[in-house]
C-alpha positions in Angstrom: 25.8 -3.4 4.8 27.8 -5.6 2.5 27.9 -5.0 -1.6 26.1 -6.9 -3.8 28.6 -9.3 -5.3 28.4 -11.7 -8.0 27.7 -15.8 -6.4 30.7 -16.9 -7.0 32.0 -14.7 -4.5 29.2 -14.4 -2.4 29.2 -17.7 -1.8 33.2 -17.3 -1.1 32.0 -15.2 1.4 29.5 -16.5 3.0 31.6 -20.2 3.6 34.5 -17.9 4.9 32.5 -16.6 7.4 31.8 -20.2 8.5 35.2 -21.1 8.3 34.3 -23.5 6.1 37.5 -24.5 4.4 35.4 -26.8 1.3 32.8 -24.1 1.0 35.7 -21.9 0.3 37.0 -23.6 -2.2 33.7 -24.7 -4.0 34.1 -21.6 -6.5 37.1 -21.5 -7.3 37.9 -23.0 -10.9 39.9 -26.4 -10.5 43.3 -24.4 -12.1 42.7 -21.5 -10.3 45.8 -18.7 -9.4 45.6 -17.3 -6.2 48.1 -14.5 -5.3 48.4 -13.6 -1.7 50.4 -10.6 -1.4 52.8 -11.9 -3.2 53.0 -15.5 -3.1 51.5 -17.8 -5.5 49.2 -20.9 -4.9 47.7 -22.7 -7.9 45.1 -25.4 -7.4 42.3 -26.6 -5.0 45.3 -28.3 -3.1 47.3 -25.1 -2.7 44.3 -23.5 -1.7 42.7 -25.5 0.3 46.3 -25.6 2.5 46.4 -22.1 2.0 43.0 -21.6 3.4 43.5 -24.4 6.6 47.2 -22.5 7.5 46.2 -19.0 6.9 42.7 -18.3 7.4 41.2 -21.2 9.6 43.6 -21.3 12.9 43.5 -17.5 13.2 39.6 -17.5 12.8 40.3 -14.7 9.5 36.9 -13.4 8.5 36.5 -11.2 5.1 34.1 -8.3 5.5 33.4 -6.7 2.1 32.7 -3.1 2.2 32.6 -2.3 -1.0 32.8 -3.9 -4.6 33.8 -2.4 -8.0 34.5 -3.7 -11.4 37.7 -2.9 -12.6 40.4 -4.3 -16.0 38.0 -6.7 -16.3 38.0 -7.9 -12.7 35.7 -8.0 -9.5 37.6 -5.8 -7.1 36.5 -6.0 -3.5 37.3 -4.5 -0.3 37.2 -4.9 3.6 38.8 -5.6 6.9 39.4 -9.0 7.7 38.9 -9.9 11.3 40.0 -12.6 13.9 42.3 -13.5 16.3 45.8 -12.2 14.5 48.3 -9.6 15.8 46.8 -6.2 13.9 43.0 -7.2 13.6 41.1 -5.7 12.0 43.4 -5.5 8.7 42.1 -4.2 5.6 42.6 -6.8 2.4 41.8 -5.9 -1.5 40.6 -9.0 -3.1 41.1 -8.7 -6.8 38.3 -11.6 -8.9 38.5 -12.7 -11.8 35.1 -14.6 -13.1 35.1 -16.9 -15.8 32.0 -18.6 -16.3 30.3 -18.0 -12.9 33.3 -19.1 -11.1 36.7 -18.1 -9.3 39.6 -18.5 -12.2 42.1 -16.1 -10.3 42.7 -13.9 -7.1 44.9 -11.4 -6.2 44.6 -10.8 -2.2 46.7 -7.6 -0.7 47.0 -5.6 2.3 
């Protein structure tokens, strides 16, 4: 059963699990910051590349388990599934909401 999580990343969620690369970034805030253990992408662009090299190709689904709120941020955990060497891996997506959207996150393993 998944956690009840704010739209914004519900509907983060829910596109990923379609692959669906524009879905994805739909709720994210147009300046977003994205860091992905350890490197940084800022911007749709970023994203969106980050996303269509990272995620798509390898079919990387996000499976929240659990969701806490924590310094002011959405924290979220979950294995991430798909066809990568290791799958299942387990990923903490750290949210921050500004505004009923996406203005940073801070993916790690």
């Amino acid at each position: 059963m998944s956690p009840d999580l704010p739209a914004p990343i519900a509907d983060f969620v829910s596109a990923n699990a379609r692959l669906d690369v524009d879905g994805m970034l739909k709720p994210f805030a147009a300046d977003t910051v994205v860091l992905d253990n350890g490197q940084r992408f800022e911007g749709h662009a970023e994203l969106r590349a980050l996303f269509e090299k990272a995620m798509v190709p390898v079919k990387a689904i996000f499976s929240p388990e659990t969701a806490r709120h924590e310094n002011g941020k959405v924290v979220v955990e979950g294995p991430a599934h798909g066809d990568f060497p290791g799958s299942p891996i387990r990923f903490t997506y750290a949210f921050t909401l500004q505004d009923d959207i996406i203005k940073a996150l801070e993916i790690t393993a």
